[in-house]
N, C-alpha and C positions, 0 to 999 in steps of 0.2 A: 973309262973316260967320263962317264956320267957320273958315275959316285963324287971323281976329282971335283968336276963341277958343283955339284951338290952342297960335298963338303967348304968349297971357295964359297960358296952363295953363303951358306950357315956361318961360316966365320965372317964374312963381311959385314949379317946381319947383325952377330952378337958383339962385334965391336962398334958396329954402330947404334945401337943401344947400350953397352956399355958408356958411352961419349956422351950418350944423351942422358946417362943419370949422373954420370960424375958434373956435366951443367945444371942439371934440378938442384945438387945437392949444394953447388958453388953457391947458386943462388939463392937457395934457403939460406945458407951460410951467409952470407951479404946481408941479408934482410936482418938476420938476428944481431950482426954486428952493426947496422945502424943504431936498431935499439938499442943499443949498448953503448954507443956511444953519444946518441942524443937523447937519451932518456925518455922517450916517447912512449908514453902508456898511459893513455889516456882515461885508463878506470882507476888508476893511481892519481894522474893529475887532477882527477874530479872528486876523488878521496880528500887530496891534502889542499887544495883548494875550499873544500868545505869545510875540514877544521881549521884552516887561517880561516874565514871567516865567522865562522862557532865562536873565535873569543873574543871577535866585536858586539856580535849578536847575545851569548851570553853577559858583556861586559854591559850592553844593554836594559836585558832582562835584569840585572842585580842594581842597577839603579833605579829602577820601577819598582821594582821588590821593597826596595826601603819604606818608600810612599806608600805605601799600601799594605802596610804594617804588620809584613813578614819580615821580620829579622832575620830568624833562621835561614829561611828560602837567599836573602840578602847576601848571609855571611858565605851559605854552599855554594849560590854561583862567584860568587868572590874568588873561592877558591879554585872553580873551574879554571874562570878566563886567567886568573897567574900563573897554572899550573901549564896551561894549556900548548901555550908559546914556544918554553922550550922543551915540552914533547915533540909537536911538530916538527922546529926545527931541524931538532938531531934525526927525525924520520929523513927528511926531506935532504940534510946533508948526507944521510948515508946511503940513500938511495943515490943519489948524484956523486957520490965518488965510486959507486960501481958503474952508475949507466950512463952519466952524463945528466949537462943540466936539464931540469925541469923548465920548458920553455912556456908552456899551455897553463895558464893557473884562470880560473874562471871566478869570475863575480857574479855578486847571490843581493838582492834588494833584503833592506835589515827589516825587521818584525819589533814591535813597538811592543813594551811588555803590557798583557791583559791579565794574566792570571798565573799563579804559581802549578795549576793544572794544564797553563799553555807552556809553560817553561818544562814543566816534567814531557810534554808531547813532544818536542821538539826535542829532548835529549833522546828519548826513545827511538827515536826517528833517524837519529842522527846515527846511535846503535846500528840499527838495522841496514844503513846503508855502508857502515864500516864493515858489517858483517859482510853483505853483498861484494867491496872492493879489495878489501886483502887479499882474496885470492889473485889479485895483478901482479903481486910478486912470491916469490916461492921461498928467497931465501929468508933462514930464520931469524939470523939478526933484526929481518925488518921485522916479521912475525913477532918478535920479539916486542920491540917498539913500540908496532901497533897492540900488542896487551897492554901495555904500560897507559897506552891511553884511552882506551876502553872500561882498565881499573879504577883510573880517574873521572870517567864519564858515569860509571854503574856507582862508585863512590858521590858520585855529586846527585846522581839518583835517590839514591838510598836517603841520602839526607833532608832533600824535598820532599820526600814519598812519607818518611819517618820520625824526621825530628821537627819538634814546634817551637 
């Protein structure tokens, strides 16, 4: 009689934790499906938030450039902020046709151009924190993407850094 009970207690217990992980698991599940469908990732959205505004800021930087009679520095950020656009873009539509829109986009106060050594700081910088936020997403088509504009960022480097 005691075992019967025993075993009744044991089974009641393990179905009732069974019930309590299949709800943990529902509701991890729920959480991930919001993300996915409203796109919320917010070391993403402070990612491509920064490079929309990089190609006002750059587009800035290259008109200061002119006046202060770097051409070259002129012609590379040129090349940035045209290039810049629709990299973004296509980042930002292909992430949003998997997770949903991008609703959080944040603004950044612009920087007056001082020097073709403040232009190269800030592309560095800009580096570093693309390095820091790619890891917001995993799949590789974005990984993909985000190379695409870091080769155009280390390329508009190179050209400040190198060419006069």
């Amino acid at each position: 009689m005691e075992k019967d009970i025993t075993d009744e207690i044991l089974k009641n217990l393990r179905q009732s934790l069974s019930e309590q992980e299949e709800k943990e698991v529902e509701k991890d599940d729920e959480e991930s499906e919001e993300t996915e469908t409203t796109g919320q990732n917010s070391d993403f959205d402070e990612m491509v938030s920064t490079l929309l505004h990089s190609q006002t800021q750059v587009h800035i930087f290259h008109l200061g450039a002119k006046g202060n009679g770097s051409y070259a520095a002129h012609k590379a950020l040129q090349g940035y902020y045209e290039g810049i656009d629709a990299l973004v873009d296509g980042l930002i539509e292909s992430y949003q046709g998997k997770y949903g829109l991008v609703e959080e986009y944040n603004t950044y106060k612009m920087r007056k151009f001082e020097s073709v050594e403040n232009c190269i700081s800030y592309l560095e910088s800009l580096g570093e924190m693309i390095n820091e936020k790619r890891e917001s997403v995993e799949d590789s088509f974005l990984q993909n993407q985000i190379d695409t504009v870091q080769e155009l960022l280390y390329s508009t480097l190179y050209k400040l850094k190198f060419l006069k």
